[in-house]
N, CA and C atoms as an extended XYZ file, in Angstrom:
513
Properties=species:S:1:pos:R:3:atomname:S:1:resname:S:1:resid:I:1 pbc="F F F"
N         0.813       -1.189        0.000 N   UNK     1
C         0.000        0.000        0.000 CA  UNK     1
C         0.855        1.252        0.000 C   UNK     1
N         2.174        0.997        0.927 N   UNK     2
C         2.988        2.318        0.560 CA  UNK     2
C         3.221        2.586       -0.452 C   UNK     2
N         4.440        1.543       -0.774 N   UNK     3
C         4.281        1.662       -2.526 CA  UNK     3
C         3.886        2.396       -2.936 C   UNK     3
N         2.307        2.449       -3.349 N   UNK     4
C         1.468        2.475       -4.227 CA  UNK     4
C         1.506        4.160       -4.006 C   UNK     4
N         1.227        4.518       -3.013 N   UNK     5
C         1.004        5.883       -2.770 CA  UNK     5
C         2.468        6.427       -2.934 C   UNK     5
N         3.657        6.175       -2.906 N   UNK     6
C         4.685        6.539       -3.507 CA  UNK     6
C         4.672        6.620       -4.958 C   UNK     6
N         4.510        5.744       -5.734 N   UNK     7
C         4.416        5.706       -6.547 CA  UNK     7
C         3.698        7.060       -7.231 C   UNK     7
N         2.534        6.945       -6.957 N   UNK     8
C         1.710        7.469       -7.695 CA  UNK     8
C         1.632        9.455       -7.034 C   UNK     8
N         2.743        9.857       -6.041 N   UNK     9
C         3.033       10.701       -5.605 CA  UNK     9
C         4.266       11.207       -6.282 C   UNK     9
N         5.292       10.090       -6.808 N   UNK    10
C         6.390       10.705       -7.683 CA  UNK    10
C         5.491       11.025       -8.757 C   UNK    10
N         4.359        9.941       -9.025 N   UNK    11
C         4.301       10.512      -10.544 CA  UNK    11
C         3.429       11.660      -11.047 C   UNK    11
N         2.882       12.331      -10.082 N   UNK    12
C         2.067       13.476       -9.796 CA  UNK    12
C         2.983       14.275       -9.691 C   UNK    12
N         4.454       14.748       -9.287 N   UNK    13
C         5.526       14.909       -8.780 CA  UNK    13
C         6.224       15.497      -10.249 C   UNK    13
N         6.464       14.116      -11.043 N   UNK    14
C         7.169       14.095      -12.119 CA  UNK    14
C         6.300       15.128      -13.532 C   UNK    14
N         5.328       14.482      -13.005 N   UNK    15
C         3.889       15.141      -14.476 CA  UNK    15
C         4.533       16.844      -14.205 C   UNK    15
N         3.989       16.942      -12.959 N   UNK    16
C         3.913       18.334      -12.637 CA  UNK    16
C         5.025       18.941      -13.061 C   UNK    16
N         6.647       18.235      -12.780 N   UNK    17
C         7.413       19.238      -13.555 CA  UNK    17
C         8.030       19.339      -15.006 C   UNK    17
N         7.255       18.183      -15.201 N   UNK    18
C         7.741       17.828      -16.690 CA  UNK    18
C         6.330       19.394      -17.668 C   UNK    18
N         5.361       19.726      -16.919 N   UNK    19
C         4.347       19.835      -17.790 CA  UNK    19
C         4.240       21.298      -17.433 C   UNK    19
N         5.372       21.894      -16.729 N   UNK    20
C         5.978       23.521      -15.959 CA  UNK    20
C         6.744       24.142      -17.433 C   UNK    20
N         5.987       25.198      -17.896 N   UNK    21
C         6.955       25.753      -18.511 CA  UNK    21
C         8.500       25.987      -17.923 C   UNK    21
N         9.099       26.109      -18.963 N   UNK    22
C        10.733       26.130      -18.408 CA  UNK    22
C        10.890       27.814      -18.137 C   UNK    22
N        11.447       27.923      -17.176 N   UNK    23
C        12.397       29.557      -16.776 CA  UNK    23
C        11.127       30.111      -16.176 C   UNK    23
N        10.134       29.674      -16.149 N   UNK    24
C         8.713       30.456      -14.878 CA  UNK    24
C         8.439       30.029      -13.816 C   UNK    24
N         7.896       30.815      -12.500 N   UNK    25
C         7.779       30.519      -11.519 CA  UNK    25
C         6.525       29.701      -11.649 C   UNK    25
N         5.793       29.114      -11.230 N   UNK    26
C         3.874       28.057      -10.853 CA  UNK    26
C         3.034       29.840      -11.359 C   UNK    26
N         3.176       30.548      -10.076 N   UNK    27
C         2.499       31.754      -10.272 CA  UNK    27
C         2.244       32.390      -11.480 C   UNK    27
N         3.876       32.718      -12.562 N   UNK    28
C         3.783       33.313      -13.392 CA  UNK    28
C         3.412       32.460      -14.446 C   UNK    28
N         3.483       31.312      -14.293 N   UNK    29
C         2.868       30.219      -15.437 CA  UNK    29
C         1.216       30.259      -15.414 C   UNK    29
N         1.029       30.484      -14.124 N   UNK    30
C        -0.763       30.704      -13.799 CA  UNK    30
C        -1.053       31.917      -14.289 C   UNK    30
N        -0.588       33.654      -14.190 N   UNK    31
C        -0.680       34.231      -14.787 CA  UNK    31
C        -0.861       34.313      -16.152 C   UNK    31
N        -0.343       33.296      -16.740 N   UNK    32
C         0.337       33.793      -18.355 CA  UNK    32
C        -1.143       32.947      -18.439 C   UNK    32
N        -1.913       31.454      -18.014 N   UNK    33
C        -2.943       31.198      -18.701 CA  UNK    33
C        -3.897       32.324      -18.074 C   UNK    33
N        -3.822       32.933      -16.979 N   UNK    34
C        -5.613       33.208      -16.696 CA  UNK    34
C        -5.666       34.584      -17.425 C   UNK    34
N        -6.644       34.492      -18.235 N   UNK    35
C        -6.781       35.744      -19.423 CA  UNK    35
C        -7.197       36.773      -19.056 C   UNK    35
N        -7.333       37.020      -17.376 N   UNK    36
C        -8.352       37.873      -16.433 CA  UNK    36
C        -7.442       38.981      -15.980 C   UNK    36
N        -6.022       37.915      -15.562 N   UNK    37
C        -5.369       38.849      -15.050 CA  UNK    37
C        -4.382       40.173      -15.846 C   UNK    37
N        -3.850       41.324      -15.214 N   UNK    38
C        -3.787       41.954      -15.702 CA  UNK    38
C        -1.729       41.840      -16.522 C   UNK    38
N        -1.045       40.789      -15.897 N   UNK    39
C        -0.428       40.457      -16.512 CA  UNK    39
C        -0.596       40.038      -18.299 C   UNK    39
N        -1.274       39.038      -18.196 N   UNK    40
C        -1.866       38.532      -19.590 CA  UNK    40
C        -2.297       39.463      -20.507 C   UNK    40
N        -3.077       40.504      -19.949 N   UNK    41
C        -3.357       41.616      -20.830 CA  UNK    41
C        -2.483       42.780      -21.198 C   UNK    41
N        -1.436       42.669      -20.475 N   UNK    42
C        -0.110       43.854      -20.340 CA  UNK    42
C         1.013       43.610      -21.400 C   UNK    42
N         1.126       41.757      -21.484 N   UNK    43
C         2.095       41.551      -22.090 CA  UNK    43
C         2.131       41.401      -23.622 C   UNK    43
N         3.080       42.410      -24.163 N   UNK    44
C         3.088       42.774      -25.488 CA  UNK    44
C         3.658       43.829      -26.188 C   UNK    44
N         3.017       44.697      -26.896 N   UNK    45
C         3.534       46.141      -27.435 CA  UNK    45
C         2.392       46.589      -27.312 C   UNK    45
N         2.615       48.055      -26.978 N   UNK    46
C         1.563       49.022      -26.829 CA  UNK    46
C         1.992       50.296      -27.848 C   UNK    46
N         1.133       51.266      -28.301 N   UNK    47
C         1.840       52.109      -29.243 CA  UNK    47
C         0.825       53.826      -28.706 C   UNK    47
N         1.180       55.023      -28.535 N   UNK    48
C         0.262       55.846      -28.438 CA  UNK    48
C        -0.819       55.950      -29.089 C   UNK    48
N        -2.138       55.924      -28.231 N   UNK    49
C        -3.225       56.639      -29.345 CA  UNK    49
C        -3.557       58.049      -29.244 C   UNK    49
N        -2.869       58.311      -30.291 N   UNK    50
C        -3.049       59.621      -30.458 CA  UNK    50
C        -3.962       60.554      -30.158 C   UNK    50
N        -5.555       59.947      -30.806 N   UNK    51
C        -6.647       60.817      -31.055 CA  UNK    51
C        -7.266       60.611      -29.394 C   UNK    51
N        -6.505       59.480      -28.694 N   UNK    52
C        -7.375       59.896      -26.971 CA  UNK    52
C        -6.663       61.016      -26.788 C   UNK    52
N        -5.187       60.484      -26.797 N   UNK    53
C        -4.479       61.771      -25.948 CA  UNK    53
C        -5.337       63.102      -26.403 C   UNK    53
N        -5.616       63.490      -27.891 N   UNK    54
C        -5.946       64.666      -28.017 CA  UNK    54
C        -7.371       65.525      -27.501 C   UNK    54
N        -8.328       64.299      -27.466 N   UNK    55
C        -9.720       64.179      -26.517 CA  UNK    55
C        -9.185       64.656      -25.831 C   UNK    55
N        -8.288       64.622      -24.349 N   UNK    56
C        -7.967       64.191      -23.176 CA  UNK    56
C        -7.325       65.557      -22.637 C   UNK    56
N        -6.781       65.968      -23.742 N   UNK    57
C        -5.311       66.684      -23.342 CA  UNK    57
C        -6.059       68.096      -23.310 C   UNK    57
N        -5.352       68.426      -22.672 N   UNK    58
C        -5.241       70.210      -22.655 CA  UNK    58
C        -4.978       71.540      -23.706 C   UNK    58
N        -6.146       72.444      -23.568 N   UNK    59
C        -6.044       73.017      -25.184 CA  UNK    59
C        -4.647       73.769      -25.461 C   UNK    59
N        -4.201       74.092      -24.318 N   UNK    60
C        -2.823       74.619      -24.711 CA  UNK    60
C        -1.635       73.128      -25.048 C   UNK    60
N        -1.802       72.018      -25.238 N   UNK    61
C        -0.940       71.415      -25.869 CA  UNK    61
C        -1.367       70.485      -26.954 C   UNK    61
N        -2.888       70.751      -27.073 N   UNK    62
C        -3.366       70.079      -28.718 CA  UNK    62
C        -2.683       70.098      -29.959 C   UNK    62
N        -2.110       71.257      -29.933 N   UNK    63
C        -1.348       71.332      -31.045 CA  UNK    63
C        -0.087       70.708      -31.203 C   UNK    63
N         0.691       70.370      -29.794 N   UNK    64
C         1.785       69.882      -30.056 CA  UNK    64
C         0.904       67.898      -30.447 C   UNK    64
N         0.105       67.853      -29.835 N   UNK    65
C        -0.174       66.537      -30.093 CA  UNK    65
C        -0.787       65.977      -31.489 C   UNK    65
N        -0.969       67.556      -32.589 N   UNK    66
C        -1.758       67.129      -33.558 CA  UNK    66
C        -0.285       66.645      -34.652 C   UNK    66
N         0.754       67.474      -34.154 N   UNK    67
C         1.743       67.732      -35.048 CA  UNK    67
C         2.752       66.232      -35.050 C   UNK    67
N         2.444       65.512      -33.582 N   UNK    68
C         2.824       64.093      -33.327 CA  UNK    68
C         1.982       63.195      -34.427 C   UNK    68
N         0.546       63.355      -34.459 N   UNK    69
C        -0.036       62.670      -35.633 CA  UNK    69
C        -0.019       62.987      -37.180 C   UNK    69
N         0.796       64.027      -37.580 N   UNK    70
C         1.239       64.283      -38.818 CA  UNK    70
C         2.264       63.702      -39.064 C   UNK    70
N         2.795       63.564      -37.611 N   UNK    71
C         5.008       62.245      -38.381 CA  UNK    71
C         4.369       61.310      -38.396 C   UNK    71
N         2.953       60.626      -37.846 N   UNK    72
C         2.825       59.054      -38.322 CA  UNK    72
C         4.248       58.207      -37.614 C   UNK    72
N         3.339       56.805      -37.625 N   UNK    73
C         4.265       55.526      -37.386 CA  UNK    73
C         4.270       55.775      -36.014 C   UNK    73
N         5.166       54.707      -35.333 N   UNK    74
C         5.283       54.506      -33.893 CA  UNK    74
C         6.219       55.369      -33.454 C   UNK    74
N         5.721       56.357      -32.767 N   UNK    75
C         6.383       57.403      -32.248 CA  UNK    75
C         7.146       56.746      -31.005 C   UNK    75
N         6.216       56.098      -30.126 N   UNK    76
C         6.221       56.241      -28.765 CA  UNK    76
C         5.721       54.309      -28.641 C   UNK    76
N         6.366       53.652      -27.900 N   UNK    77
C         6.164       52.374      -27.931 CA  UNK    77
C         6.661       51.890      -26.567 C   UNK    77
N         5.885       50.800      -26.172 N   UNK    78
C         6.277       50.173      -24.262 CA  UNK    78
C         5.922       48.656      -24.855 C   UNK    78
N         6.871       47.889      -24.855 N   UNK    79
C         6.856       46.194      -24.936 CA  UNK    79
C         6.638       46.037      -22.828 C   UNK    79
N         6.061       45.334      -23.045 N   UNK    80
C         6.255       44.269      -21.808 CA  UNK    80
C         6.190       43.030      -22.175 C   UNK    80
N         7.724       42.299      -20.904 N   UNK    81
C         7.581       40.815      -21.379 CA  UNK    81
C         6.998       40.037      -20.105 C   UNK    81
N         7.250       38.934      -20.261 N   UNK    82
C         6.313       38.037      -19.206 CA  UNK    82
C         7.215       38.037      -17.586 C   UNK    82
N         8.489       38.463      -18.051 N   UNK    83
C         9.826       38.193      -16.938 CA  UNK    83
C         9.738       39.358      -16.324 C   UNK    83
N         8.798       40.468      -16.303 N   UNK    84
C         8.591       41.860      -15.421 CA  UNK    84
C         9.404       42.423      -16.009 C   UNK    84
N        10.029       42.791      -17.541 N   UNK    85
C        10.940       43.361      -18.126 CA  UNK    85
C        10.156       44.308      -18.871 C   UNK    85
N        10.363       45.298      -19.255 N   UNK    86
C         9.423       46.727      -20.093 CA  UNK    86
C        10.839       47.039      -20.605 C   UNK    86
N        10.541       47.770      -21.790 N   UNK    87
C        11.315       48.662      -22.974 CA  UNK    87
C        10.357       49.721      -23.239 C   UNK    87
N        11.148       51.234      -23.373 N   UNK    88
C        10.480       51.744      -23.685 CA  UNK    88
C        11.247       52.473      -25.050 C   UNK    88
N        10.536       52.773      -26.000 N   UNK    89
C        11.489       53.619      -27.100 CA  UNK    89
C        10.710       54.493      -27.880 C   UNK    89
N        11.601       55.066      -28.452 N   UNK    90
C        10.964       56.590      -29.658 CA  UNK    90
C        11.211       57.818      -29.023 C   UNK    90
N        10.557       58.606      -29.751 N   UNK    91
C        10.598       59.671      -29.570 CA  UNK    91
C        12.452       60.175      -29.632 C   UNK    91
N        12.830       60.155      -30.578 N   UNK    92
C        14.124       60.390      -30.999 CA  UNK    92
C        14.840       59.403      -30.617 C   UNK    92
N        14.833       58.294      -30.558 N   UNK    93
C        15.565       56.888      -30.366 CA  UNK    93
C        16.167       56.630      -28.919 C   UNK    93
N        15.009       57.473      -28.214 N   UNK    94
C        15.577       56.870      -26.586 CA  UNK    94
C        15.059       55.840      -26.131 C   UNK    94
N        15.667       54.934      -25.780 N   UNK    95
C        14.939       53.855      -25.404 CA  UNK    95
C        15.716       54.063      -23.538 C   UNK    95
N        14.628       52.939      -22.567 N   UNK    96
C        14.717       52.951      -21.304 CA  UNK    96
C        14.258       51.643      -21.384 C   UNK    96
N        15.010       51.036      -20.197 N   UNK    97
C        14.741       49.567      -19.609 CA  UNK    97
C        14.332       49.579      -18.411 C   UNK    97
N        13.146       48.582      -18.254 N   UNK    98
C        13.274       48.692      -16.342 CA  UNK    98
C        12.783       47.575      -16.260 C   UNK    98
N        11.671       47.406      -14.728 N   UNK    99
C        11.059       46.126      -14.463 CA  UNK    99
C         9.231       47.036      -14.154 C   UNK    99
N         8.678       45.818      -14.364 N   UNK   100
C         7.208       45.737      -13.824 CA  UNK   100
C         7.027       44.995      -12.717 C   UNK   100
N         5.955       45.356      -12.027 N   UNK   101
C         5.109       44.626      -11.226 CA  UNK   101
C         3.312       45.021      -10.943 C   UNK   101
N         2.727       44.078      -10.791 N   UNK   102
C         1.784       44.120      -10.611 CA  UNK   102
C         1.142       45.527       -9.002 C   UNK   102
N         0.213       45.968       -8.950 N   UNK   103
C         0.473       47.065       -7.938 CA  UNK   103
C        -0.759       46.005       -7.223 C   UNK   103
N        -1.368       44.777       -7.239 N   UNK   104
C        -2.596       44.137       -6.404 CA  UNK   104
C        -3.412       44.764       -6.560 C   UNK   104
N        -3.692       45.773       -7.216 N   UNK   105
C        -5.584       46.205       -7.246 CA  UNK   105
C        -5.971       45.836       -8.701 C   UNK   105
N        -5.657       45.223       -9.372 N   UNK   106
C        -6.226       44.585      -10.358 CA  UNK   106
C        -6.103       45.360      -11.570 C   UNK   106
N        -6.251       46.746      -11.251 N   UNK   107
C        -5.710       47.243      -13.012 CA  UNK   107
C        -4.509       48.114      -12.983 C   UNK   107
N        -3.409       48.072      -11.999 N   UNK   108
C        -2.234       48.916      -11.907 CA  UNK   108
C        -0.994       48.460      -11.793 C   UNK   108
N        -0.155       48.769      -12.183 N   UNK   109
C         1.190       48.580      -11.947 CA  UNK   109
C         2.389       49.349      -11.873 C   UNK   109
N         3.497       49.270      -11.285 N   UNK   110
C         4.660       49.879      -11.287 CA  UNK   110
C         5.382       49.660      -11.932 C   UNK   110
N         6.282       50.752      -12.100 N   UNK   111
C         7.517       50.892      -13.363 CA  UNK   111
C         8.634       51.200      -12.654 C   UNK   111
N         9.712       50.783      -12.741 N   UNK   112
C        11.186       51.436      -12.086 CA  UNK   112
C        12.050       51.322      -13.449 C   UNK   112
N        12.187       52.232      -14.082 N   UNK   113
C        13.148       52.345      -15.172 CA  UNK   113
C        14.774       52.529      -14.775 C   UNK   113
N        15.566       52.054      -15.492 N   UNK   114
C        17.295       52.326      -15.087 CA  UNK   114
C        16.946       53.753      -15.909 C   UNK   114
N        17.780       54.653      -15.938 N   UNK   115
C        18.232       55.491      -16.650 CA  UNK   115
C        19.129       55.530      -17.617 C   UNK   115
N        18.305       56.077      -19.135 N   UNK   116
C        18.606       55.712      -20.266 CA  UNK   116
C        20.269       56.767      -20.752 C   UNK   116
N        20.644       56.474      -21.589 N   UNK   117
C        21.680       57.259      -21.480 CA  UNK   117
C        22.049       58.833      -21.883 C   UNK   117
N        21.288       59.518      -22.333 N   UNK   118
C        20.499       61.006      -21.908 CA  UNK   118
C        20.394       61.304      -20.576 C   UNK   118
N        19.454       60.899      -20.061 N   UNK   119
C        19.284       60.717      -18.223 CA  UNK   119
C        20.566       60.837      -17.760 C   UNK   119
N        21.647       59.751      -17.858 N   UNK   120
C        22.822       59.544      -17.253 CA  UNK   120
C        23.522       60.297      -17.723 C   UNK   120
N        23.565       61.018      -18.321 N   UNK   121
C        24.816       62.014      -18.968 CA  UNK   121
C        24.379       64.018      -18.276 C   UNK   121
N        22.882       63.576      -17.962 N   UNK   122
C        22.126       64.797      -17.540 CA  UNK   122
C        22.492       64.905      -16.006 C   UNK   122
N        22.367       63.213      -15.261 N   UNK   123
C        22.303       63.241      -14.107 CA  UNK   123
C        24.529       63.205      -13.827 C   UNK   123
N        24.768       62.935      -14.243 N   UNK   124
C        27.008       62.890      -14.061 CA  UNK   124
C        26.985       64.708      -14.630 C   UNK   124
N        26.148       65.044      -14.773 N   UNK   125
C        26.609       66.907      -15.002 CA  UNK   125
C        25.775       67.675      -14.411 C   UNK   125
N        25.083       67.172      -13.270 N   UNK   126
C        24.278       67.763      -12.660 CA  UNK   126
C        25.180       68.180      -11.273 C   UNK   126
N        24.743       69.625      -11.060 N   UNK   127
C        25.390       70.264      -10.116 CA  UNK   127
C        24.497       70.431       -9.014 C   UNK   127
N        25.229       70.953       -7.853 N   UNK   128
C        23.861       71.539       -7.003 CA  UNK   128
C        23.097       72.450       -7.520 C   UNK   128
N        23.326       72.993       -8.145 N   UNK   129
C        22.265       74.305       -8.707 CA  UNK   129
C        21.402       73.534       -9.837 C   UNK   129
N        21.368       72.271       -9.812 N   UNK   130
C        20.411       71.748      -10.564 CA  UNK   130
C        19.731       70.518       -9.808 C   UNK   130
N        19.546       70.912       -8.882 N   UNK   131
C        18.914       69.710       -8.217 CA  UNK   131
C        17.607       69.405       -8.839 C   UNK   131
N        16.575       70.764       -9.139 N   UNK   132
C        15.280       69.976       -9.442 CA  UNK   132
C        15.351       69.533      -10.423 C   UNK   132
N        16.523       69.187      -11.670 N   UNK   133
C        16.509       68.595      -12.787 CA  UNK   133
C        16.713       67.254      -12.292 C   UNK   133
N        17.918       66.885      -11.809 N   UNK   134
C        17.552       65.813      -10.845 CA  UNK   134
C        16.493       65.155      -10.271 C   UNK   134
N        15.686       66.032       -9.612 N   UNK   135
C        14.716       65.359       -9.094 CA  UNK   135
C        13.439       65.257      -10.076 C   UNK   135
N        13.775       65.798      -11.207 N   UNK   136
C        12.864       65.598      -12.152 CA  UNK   136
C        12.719       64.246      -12.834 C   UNK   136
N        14.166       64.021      -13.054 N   UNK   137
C        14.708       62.975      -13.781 CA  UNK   137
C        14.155       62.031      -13.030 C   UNK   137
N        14.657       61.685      -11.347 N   UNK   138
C        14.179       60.212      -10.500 CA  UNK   138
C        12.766       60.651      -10.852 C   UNK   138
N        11.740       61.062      -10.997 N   UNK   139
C        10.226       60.929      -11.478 CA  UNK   139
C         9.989       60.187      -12.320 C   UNK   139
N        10.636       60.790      -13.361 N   UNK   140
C        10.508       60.417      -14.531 CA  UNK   140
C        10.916       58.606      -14.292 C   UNK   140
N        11.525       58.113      -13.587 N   UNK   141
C        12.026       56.972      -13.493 CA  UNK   141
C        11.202       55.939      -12.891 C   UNK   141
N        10.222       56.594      -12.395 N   UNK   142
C         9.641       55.770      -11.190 CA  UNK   142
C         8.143       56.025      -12.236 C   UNK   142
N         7.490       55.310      -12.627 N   UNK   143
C         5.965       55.717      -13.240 CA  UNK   143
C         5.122       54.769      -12.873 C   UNK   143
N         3.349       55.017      -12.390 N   UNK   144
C         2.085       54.406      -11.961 CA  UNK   144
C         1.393       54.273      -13.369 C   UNK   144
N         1.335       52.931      -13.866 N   UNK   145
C         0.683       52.901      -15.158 CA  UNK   145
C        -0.784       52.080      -14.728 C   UNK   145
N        -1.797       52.830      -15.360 N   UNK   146
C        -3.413       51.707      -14.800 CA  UNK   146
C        -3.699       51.042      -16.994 C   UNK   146
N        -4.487       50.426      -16.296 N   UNK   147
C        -5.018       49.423      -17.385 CA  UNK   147
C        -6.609       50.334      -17.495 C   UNK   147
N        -6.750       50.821      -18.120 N   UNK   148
C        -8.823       51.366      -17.899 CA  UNK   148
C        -9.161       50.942      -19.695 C   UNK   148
N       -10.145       49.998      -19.415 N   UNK   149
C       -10.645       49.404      -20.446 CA  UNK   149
C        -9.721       49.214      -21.400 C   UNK   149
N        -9.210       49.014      -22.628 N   UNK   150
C        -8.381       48.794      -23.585 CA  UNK   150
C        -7.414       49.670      -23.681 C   UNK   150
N        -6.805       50.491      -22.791 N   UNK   151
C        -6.092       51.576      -22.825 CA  UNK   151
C        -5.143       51.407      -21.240 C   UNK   151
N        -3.758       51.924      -22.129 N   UNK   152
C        -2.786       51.946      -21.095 CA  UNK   152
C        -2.719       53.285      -20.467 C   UNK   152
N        -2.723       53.643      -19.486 N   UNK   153
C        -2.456       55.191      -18.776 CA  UNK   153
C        -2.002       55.607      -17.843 C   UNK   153
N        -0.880       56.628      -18.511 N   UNK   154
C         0.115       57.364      -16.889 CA  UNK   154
C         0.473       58.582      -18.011 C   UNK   154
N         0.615       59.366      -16.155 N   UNK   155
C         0.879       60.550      -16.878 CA  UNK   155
C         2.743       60.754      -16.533 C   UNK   155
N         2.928       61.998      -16.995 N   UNK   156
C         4.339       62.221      -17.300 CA  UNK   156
C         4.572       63.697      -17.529 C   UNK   156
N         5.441       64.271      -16.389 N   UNK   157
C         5.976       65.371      -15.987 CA  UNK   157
C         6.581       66.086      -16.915 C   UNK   157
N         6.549       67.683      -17.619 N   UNK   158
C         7.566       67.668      -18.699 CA  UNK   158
C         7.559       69.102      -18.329 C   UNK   158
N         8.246       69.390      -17.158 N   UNK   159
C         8.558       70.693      -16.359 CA  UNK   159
C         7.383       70.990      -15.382 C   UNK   159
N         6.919       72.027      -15.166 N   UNK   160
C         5.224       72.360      -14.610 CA  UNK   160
C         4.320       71.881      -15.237 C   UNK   160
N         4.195       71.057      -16.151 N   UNK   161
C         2.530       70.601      -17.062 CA  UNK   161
C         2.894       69.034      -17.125 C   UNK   161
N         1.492       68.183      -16.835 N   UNK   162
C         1.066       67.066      -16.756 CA  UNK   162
C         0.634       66.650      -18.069 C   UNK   162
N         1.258       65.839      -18.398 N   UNK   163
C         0.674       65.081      -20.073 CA  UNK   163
C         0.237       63.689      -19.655 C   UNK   163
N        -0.680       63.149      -19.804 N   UNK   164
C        -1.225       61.953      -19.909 CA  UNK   164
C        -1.372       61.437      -21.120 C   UNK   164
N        -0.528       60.503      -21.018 N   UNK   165
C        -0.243       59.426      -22.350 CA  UNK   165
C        -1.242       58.441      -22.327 C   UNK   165
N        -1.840       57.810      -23.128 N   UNK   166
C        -2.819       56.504      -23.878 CA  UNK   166
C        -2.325       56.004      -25.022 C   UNK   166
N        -1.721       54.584      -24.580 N   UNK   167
C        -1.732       53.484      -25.060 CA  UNK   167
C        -2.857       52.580      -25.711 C   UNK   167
N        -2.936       52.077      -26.762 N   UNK   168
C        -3.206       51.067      -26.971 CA  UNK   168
C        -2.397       49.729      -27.746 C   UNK   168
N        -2.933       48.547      -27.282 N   UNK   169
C        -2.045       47.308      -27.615 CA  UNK   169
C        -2.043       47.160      -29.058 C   UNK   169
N        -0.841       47.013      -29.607 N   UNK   170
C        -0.155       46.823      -31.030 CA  UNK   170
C        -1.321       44.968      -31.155 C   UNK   170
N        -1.704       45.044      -32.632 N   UNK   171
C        -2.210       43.550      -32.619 CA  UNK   171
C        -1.049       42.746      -33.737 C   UNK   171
């Protein structure tokens, strides 16, 4: 009778890790199937939509946002991968790397970006008399992105004025 329950405990044992994607934790393998969570829906490419931002935005910067939809193509782009890894690029070929995580309320998450190499060349020539550029910069590094219906959204500091960016997922 031991046996038996040995047996049939390795092989529940064995199934289970033979049938584990490779390089994921149980959790993030459960994530990646349940189509609910907000991982599953995050992971991918996202690209600006333009015509929310311009709904959205403020009449003193419509114009800079109409003149973004006259260059066309992917201005502005955020991959997320399944490993809590984000890229961000455009807008004159800066790209930034960081990590994700889930924030537990179901449609939010955090961003901690490294600093791209602009940033780092801004922040190694920064003096005391430039601290709030500095402290502009760690903002800029740290971003609250929510999920609201088919649309990605955070906003983003660009001196005294608040721009709120909208995403939607590349198909």
């Amino acid at each position: 009778m031991n046996m038996k329950i040995l047996t049939l405990c390795g092989f529940i044992i064995i199934t289970t890790a033979c049938n584990s994607p490779i390089g994921t934790s149980p959790d993030t393998a459960q994530n990646a199937l349940n189509k609910n969570s907000i991982s599953s829906q995050l992971i991918g490419s996202w690209s600006l939509d333009l015509e929310a931002m311009k709904n959205n935005a403020p009449q003193e910067i419509q114009q800079n946002i109409e003149m973004l939809s006259i260059m066309g193509g992917d201005l502005f782009k955020i991959d997320f991968y399944e490993n809590g890894i984000i890229n961000e690029s455009g807008l004159g070929g800066i790209n930034s790397v960081g990590k994700w995580v889930e924030n537990g309320n179901g449609n939010g998450i955090s961003v901690t970006f490294e600093p791209n190499e602009m940033q780092k060349e801004m922040l190694n020539r920064a003096e005391d008399s430039s601290l709030d550029m500095v402290a502009e910069i760690q903002v800029q590094l740290q971003r609250k992105i929510q999920l609201v219906g088919s649309h990605l959204i955070f906003e983003f500091s660009m001196g005294p004025r608040k721009l709120t960016f909208y995403l939607t997922k590349n198909k």
